[in-house]
C-alpha positions, 0 to 999 in steps of 0.5 A: 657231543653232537656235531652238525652236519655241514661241519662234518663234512668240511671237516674232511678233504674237500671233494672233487666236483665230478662233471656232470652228463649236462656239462659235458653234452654241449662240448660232444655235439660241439667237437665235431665243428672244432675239429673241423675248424682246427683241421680247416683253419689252424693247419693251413696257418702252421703250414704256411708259417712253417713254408715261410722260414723256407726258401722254394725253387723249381724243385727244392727247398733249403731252411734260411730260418729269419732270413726271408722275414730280414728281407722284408723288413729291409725292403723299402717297398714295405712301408709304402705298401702298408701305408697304400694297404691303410688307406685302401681300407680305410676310404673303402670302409667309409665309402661303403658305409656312406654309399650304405646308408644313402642308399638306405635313407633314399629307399626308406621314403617312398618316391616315384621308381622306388622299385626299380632303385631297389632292384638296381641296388640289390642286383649285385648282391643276387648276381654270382661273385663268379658272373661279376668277376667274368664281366669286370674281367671282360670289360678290362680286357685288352683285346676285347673289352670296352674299356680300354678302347674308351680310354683310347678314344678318348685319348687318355691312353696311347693305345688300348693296354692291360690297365690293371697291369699298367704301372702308371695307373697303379695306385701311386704309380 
């Protein structure tokens, strides 16, 4: 009696598919960047999870478990401030993209000053975030900045204030 080949072997335990070097290769150049992920990303979100059940003083900390989550949930400021967070990202989203794509169909066409446009549209993208931020810190600053003072003169504020600090400017007050 003769049997085939491929019945012999099916006629045992089926073996067990051994990794082979190629499949293994990716995920060991791979781990050093999870790693860093994990280390980046993961730890710093268990910690702050973990600080959340707690209560922090000047220079102790006690356990109050659901107790922080309870009052938030209970407090009536926290659907105001979700339904302000919607909106904020919501008409920022599509201001963008509407401000985006003008300005993308308007330097599509050639016209006269093209050029200066584009580098009037592209200078905020080259100026440093840092450099930005000290210039709109200068133009709010009370003291110096122009801004207030313009509101003041132009009689819109009773004196030149901190207007991001002001309530009455805050988004719905």
């Amino acid at each position: 009696m003769t049997y085939a080949v491929s019945e012999i072997r099916s006629a045992g335990k089926p073996r067990r598919k051994r990794l082979s070097h190629a499949a293994i290769e990716p995920w060991l150049y791979l781990s050093p960047a999870i790693i860093l992920l994990v280390v980046v990303l993961l730890v710093p979100l268990v910690i702050g999870i973990s600080y959340s059940f707690r209560k922090f003083s000047a220079f102790k900390s006690e356990y109050v478990g659901l107790g922080q989550y309870q009052a938030m949930l209970s407090d009536q400021v926290l659907g105001q401030a979700l339904v302000n967070t919607l909106w904020w990202t919501v008409a920022s989203l599509f201001f963008q993209f509407f401000l985006g794509l003008g300005l993308a169909l308007l330097l599509d066409k050639p016209f006269p000053g093209r050029k200066a446009v584009q580098a009037l549209v592209f200078l905020p993208w080259a100026v440093p975030s840092f450099l930005s931020g000290l210039t709109w810190a200068w133009l709010f600053n009370p003291i110096i900045g122009p801004l207030p003072h313009w509101l003041f003169a132009l009689g819109l504020k009773a004196e030149p204030t901190n207007v991001l600090s002001d309530p009455s400017t805050a988004m719905w007050g």
